[in-house]
C-alpha positions, 0 to 999 in steps of 0.5 A, spaced: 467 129 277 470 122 278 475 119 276 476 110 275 472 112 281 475 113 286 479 120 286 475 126 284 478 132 280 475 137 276 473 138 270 479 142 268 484 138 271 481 132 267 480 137 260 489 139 262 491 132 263 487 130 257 490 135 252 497 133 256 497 127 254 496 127 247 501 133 247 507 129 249 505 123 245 505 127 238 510 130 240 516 124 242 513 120 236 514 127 232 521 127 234 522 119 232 519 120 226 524 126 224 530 122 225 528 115 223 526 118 215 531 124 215 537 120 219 536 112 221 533 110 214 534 116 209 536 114 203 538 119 197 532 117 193 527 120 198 525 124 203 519 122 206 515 125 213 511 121 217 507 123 222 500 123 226 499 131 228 493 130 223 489 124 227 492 127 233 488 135 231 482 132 228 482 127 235 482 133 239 478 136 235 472 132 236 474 131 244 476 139 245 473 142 240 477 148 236 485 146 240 486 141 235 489 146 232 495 148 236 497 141 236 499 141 227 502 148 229 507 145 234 508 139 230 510 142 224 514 147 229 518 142 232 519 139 225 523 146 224 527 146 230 529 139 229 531 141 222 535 146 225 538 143 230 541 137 226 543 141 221 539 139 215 536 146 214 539 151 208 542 157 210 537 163 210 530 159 209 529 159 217 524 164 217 520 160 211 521 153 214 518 156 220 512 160 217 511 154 212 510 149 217 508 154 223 503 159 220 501 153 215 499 148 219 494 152 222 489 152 215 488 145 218 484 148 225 478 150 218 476 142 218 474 143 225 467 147 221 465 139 219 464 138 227 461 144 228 456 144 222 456 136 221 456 134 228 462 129 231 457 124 232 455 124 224 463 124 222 464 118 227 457 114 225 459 112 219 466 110 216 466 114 209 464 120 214 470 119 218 474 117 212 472 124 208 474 127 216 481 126 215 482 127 208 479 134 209 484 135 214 490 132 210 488 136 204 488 143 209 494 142 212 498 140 205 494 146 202 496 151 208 504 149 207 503 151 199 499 157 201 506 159 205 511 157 201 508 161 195 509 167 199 517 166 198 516 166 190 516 158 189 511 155 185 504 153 188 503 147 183 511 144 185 510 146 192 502 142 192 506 136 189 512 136 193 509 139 200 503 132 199 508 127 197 512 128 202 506 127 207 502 121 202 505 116 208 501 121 213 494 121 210 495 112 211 496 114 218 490 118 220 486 114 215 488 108 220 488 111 226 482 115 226 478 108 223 481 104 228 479 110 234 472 110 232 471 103 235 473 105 241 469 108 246 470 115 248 476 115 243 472 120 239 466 123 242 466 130 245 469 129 252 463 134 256 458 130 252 462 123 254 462 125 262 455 127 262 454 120 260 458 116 264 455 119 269 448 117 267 450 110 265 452 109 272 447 112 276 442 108 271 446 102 273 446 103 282 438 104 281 438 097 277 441 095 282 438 097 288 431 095 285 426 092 290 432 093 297 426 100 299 421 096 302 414 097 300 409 099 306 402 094 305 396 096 309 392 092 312 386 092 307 392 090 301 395 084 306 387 082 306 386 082 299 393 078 298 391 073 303 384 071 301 385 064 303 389 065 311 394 068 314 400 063 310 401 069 303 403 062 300 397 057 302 395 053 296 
């Protein structure tokens, strides 16, 4: 495939690149995100976790397919080792920070079944449909953390209300986010499908442009047919 039109490269080089980049967004505004809520701006009152791992994996859901997911797994990972690493996390809850952010995430890789059954162009058409996408992600994702929590005997209703209110902040993001993308082309279109019509477009365009340069062979019966009145075609 071509790329800015010039440079050709594969198409799984493209594919690597594609999910590289978004990688290490999510990843370097995950790490500001964690120090400016638990560290810059924190305050006794409230703890909040603002983050873009759910546009982020529902973006590449519909550009990548199913990938998506791996990308709220190492979020929420990240998250943890952040935790750790500065110190914030309680002695001994390791294992059930990690599951709870790591293994729970993950339950937001079943709203990749919408794109599947509904299509990517259904959910982008229409902002309710693209609203209702991002929802479904949140609500997964808070509802794969409180599944985990439960597992270490804390209580669903309190781990729903403490898991959700805390990414309340997040849910506003990939409500504006993916509103915002939808506009954009290309942004949220399944990146084969969206080659394949690139391709079409600009060989649309080259013939466009190169009509009427073949030149039409005119026998001599139709050069008498057109020139009725003499040898000048444009005599009066």
């Amino acid at each position: 495939m071509r790329k800015n039109g010039s440079k050709i490269i594969s198409f799984s080089r493209y594919k690597a690149t594609d999910l590289l980049i978004f990688a290490a967004i999510l990843a370097a505004f995950g790490a500001i995100s964690f120090f400016a809520f638990t560290e810059w701006f924190a305050t006794d009152s409230s703890r909040y976790i603002f983050s873009i791992s759910v546009p982020i994996t529902l973006l590449i859901m519909v550009r990548w397919n199913w990938y998506g997911m791996f990308y709220a797994v190492g979020d929420g990972l990240l998250y943890c080792i952040l935790m750790l690493a500065t110190g914030n996390m309680a002695a001994g809850s390791e294992l059930s920070y990690f599951l709870i952010y790591g293994a729970g995430s993950a339950f937001i890789g079943f709203t990749y079944l919408m794109v599947k059954f509904m299509g990517y162009k259904r959910i982008v058409g229409a902002w309710y449909f693209t609203v209702l996408y991002a929802v479904c992600g949140w609500v997964l994702l808070v509802l794969g953390r409180t599944l985990v929590w439960t597992c270490f005997g804390l209580g669903f209703v309190n781990g729903l209300l403490g898991l959700g209110g805390s990414e309340l902040l997040s849910l506003g993001m990939a409500l504006i986010i993916l509103l915002v993308l939808r506009r954009l082309d290309g942004m949220m279109e399944n990146q084969r499908d969206y080659l394949i019509r690139l391709d079409r477009e600009r060989r649309e365009k080259m013939l466009a442009d190169n009509f009427g340069e073949e030149p039409i062979e005119i026998d001599e019966e139709m050069l008498k047919t057109l020139n009725k009145k003499g040898e000048d075609l444009f005599s009066k």
